[in-house]
LUMGUMI-207881 format. One line per 10 residues: number of its first residue (from 1); their letters; for each residue x negated, y negated, z negated of N, C-alpha, C. Coordinates in steps of 0.001 Angstrom, whole numbers, plus 500000, padded with zeros to 6 digits. Example, Ala and Ser with C-alpha at 12.3 -4.5 7.8 and 13.67 -1.06 7.14 Angstrom:
% LUMGUMI-207881
1	AS	486810,505690,492200,487700,504500,492200,486800,503300,492200 | 487150,502250,492920,486330,501060,492860,487100,499970,492130;
***
This chain:
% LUMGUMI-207881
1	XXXXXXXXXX	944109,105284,237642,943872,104866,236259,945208,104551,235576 | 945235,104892,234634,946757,105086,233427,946500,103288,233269 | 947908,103112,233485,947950,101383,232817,947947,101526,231272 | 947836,100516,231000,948356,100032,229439,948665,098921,229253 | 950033,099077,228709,950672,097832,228391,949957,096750,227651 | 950099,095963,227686,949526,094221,227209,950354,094272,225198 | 949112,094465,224719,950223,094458,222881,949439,093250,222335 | 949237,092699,221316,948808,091546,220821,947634,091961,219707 | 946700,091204,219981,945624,091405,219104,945316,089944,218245 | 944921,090236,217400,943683,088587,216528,942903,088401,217591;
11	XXXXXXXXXX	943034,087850,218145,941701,087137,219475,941124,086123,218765 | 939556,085800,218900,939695,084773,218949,937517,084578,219494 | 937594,083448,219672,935756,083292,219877,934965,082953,218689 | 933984,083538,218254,933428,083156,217287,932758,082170,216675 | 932411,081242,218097,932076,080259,217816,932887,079058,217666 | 934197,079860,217448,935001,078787,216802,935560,079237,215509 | 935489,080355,214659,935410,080371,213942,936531,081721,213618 | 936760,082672,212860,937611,083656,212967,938756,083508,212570 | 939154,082423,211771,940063,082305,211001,941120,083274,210202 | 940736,084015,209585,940704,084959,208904,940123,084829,207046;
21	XXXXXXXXXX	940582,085718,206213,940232,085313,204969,938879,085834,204612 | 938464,086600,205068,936725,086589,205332,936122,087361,206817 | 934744,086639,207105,934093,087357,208026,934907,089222,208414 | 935199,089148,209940,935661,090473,210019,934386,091484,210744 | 933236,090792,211542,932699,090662,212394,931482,091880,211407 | 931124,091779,210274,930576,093041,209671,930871,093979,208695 | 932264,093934,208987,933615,094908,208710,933725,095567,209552 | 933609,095716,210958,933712,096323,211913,932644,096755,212283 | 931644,096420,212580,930952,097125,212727,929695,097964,211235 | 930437,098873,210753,930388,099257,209919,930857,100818,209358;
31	XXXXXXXXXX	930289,101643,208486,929118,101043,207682,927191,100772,208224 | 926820,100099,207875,925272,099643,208804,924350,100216,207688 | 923665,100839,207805,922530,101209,207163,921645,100802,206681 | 921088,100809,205455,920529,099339,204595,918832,099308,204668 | 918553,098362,205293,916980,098023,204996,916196,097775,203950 | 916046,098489,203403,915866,098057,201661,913889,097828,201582 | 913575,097016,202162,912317,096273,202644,911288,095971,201580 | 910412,097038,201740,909233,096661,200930,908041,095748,201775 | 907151,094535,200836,906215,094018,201495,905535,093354,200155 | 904340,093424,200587,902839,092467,199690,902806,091366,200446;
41	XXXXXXXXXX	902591,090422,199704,902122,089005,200008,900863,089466,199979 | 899826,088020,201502,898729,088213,201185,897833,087914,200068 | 898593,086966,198601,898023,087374,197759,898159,088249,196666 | 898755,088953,197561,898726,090586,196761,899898,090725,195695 | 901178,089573,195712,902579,089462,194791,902987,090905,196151 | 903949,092110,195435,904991,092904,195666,906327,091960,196138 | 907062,092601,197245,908329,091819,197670,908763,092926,198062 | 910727,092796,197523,911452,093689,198041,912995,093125,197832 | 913389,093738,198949,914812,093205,199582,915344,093898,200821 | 916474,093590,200092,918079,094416,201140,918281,093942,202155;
51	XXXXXXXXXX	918360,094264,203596,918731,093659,204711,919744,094771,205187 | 921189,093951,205032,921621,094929,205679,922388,095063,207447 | 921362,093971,208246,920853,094279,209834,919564,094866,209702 | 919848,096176,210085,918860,097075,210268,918801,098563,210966 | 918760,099375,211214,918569,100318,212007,917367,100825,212821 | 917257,102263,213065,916366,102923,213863,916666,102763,215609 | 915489,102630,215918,915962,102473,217685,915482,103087,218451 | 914374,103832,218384,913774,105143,219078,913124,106031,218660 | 912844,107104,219026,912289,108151,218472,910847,108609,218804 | 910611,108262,219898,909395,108177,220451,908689,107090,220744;
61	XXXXXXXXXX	907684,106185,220425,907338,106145,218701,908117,105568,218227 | 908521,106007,216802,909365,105673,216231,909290,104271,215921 | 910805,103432,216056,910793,102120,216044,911651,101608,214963 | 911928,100861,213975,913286,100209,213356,912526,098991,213443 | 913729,098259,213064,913860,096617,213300,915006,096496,211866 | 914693,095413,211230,915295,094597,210333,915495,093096,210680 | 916575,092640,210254,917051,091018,210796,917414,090211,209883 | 916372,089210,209362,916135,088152,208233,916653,086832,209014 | 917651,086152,208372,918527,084888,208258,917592,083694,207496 | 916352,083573,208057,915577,082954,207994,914199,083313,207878;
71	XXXXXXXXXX	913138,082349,207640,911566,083263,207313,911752,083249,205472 | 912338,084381,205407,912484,085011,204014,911433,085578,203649 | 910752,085503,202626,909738,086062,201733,908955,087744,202506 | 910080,088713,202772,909952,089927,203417,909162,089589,204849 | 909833,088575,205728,909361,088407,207076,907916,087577,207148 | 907600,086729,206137,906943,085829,205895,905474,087087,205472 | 905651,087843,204439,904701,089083,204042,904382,089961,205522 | 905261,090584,205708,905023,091573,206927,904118,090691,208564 | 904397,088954,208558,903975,088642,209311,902451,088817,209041 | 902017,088075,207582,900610,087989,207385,900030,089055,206940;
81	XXXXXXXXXX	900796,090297,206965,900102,091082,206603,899892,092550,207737 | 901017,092428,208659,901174,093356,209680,901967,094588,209451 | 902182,094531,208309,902886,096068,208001,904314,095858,206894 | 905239,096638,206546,906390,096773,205591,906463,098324,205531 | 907436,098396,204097,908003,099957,204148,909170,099998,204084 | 910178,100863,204546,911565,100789,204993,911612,102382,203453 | 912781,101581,202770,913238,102635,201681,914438,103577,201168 | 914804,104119,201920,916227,104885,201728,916822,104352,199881 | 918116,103856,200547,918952,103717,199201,920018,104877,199378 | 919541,106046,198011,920759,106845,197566,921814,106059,196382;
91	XXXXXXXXXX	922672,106994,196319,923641,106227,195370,923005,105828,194386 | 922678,107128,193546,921708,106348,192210,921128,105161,192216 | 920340,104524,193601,919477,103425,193529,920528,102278,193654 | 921737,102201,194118,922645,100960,194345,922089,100417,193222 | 922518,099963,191889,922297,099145,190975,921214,098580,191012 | 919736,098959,191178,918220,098500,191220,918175,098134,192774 | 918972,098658,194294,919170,097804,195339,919704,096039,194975 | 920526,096346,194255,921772,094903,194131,920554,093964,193707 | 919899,094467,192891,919177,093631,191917,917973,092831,192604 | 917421,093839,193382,916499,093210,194238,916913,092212,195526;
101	XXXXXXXXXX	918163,091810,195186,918801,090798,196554,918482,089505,195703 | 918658,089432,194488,918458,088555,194293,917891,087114,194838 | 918123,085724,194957,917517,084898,195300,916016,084048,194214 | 915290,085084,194357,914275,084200,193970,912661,084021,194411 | 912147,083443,193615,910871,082650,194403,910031,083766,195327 | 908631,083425,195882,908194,083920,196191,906648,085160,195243 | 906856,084281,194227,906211,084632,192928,906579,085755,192131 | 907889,086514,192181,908404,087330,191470,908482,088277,192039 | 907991,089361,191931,907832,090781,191799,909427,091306,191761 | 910059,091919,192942,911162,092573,192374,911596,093628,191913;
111	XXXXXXXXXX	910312,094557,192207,910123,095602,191607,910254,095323,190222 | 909620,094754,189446,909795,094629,188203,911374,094303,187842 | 911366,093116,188958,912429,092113,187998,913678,093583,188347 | 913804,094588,189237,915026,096160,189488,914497,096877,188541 | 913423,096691,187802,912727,098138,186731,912263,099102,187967 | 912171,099121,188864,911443,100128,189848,910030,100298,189842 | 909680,101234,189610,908315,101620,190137,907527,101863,191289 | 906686,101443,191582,905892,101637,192864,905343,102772,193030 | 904614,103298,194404,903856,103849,194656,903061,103188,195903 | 901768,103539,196209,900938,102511,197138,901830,103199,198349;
121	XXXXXXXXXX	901128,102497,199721,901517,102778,200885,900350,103687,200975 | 900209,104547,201980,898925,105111,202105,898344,104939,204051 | 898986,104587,204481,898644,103791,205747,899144,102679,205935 | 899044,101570,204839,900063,100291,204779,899331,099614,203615 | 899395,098592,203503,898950,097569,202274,900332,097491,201572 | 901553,097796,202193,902959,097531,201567,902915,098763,200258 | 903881,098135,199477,903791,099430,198335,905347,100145,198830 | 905549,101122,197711,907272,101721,198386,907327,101933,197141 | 909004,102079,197301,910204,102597,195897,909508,103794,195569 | 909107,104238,194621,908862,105378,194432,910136,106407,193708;
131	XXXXXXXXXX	911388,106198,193259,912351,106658,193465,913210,106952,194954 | 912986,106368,195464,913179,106261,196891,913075,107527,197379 | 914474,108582,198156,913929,109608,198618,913347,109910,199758 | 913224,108694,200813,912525,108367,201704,911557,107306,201927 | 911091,107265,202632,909785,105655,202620,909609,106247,204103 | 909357,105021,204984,908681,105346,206059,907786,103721,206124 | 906723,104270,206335,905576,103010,205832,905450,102745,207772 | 905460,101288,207857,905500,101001,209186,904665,099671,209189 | 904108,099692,210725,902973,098665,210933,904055,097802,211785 | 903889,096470,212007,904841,095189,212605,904055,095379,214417;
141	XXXXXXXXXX	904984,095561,215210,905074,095617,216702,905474,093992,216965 | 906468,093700,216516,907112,092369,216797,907607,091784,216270 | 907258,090490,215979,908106,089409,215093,909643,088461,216188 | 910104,088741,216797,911084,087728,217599,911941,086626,216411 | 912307,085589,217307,913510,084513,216924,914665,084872,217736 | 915784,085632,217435,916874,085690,218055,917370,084293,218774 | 918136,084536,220244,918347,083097,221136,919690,083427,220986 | 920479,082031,221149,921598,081880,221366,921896,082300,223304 | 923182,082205,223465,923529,082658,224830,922747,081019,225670 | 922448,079733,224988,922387,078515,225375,920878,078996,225403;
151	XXXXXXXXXX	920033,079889,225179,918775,080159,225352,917843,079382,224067 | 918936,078483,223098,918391,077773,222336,918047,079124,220734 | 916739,078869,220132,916415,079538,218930,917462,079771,218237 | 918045,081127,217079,918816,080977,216093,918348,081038,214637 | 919031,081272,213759,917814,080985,212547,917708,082312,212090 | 917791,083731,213020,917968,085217,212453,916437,085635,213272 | 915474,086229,212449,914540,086569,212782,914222,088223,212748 | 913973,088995,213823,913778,090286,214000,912691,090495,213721 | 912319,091338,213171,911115,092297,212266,911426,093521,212961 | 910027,094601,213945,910084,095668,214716,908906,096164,214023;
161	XXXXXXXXXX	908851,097201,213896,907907,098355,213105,907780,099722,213865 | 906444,100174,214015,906546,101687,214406,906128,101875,213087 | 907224,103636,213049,906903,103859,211975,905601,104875,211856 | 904250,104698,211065,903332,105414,211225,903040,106712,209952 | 904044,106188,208850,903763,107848,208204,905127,107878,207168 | 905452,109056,207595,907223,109391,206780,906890,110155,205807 | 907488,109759,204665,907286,110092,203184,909245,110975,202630 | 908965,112009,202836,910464,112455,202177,910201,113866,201136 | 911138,113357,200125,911720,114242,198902,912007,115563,199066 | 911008,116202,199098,911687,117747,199451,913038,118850,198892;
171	XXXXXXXXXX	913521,117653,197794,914404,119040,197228,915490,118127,198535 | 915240,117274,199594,916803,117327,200313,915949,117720,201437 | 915108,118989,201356,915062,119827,202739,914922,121282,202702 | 916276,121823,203119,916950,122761,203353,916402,123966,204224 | 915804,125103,204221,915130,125602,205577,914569,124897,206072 | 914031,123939,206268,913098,123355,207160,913878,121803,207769 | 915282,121993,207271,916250,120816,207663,916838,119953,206848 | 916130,118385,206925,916492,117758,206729,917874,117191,206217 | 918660,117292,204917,920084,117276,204657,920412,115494,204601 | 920833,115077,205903,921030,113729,205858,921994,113605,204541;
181	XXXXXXXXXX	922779,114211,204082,924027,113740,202687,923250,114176,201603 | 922235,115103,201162,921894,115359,200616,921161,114218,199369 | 920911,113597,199554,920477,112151,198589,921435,111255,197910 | 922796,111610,199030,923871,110317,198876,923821,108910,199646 | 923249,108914,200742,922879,107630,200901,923722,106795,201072 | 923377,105380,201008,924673,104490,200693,924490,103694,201972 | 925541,102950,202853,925499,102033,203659,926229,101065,203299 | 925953,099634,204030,927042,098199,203850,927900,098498,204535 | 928884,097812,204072,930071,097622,204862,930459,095887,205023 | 931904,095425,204959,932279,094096,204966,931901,093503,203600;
191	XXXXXXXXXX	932771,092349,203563,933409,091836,202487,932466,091092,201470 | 932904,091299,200020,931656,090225,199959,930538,091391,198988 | 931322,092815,199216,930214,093796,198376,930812,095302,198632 | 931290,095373,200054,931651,096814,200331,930456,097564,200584 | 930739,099156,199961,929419,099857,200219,930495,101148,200693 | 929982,102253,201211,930483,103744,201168,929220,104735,200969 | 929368,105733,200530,928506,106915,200123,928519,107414,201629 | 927213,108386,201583,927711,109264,202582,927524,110825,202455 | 928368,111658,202441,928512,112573,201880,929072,113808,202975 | 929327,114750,202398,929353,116122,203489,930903,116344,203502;
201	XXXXXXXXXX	932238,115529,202893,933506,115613,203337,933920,114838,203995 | 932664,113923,204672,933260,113447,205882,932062,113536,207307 | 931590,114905,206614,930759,115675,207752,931795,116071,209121 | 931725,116029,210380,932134,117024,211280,931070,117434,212277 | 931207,118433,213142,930518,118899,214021,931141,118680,215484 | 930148,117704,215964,930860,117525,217817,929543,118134,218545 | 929243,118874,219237,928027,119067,220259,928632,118330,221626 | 927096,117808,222318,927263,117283,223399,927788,118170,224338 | 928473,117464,225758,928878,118530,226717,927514,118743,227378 | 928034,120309,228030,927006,120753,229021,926513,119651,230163;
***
C-alpha cells in the first residue's frame, strides 16, 4: 500500500462545534435533492414544504425517506393520514419552492399562499404540484425518531414512503427515456441559500466495470 504523507486538515468533532463561518457539514455533502412534500391534514387543510434531507433508497419497492427537524406540519399530516407526495422542483418552480418554506401555521394552505395549483392524488388523499414535472404519490412505511450515538432520541424525524404511483411529464421522455436534465431540476446545496441546476454540461458517461 502507497503511503501518504500526514498534510493538515480543519479537523474537528461536531459535537463541539465546527468553528467555521457557517455549517460546512451540508456543503459537503452536496448538492442533496429536494423533498418538496405534499400532505392533507386530517381536516382536509393542503400542506407543502421543502425538506432538503431527502432521497430515494431502493428500487424494489420503491422507497424515499424525508427528514423533518421536528413534528412539522408535513410529518404530523402524513402520520394521520398515512400517505404524502414527493414533487420534483425544476428551475422554473424555485421561486413558488422558496415560498412554500415559509414558517407558518398549520391553517394555511401553501399552495395558495406559492400561487400553485393542485391536482388530487389518485392513490393518496395527499394532493400534488400540478406544475410539478414529477409527483410520486407515496403511502408512509415508517415514521422513526433519529437516536443519537448515546442511544438517546434526536429532534430529526424520518418519514419512509413506498412509492405507489409515478406521475411524469412526458415532453421530458425521450424514446422511451426518461431525460433526468431535461426539466432542470434543482438541488440544495450549503450556506444559507445555495442551490445548483442540473443540466447536461455537466453530464458524463462512466459504465460499471465488467
Amino acid at each position: 500500500m502507497t503511503e501518504v504523507s500526514e498534510r493538515s486538515f480543519h479537523s474537528y468533532r461536531p459535537a463541539d462545534g465546527h468553528g467555521l463561518a457557517h455549517e460546512p457539514l451540508n456543503a459537503i455533502v452536496a448538492p442533496r435533492p429536494i423533498g418538496w412534500i405534499s400532505t392533507v391534514s386530517a381536516a382536509g387543510v393542503p400542506n407543502l414544504a421543502p425538506y432538503s434531507f431527502f432521497n430515494l433508497f431502493c428500487y424494489r419497492p420503491p422507497i424515499v425517506g424525508f427528514s423533518s427537524w421536528g413534528e412539522k406540519d408535513s410529518v404530523v399530516n402524513a402520520r394521520e393520514t398515512g400517505a404524502f407526495v414527493w414533487n420534483l422542483v425544476s428551475r422554473e418552480l424555485a421561486a413558488p419552492m422558496n415560498e412554500s418554506s415559509a414558517a407558518v401555521g398549520p391553517e394555511v394552505d401553501e399552495f395558495a399562499l406559492a400561487g400553485l395549483e393542485m391536482l388530487p392524488g389518485v392513490d393518496v388523499p395527499a394532493p400534488r404540484v400540478a406544475a410539478a414535472p414529477v409527483q410520486f404519490e407515496c403511502r408512509v412505511t415508517e415514521i422513526l425518531t433519529l437516536k443519537t450515538l448515546s442511544g438517546a432520541p434526536s429532534p430529526n424525524i424520518m418519514v419512509f414512503g413506498e412509492v405507489v404511483r409515478i406521475h411524469i411529464d412526458p415532453a421530458h421522455i425521450v424514446d422511451g427515456v426518461y431525460r433526468t436534465t431535461s426539466p432542470v431540476p434543482i438541488a440544495r446545496g450549503g450556506g444559507t441559500g445555495d442551490y445548483f441546476e442540473i443540466r447536461d454540461d455537466t453530464l458524463f458517461h462512466m459504465p460499471r466495470p465488467d
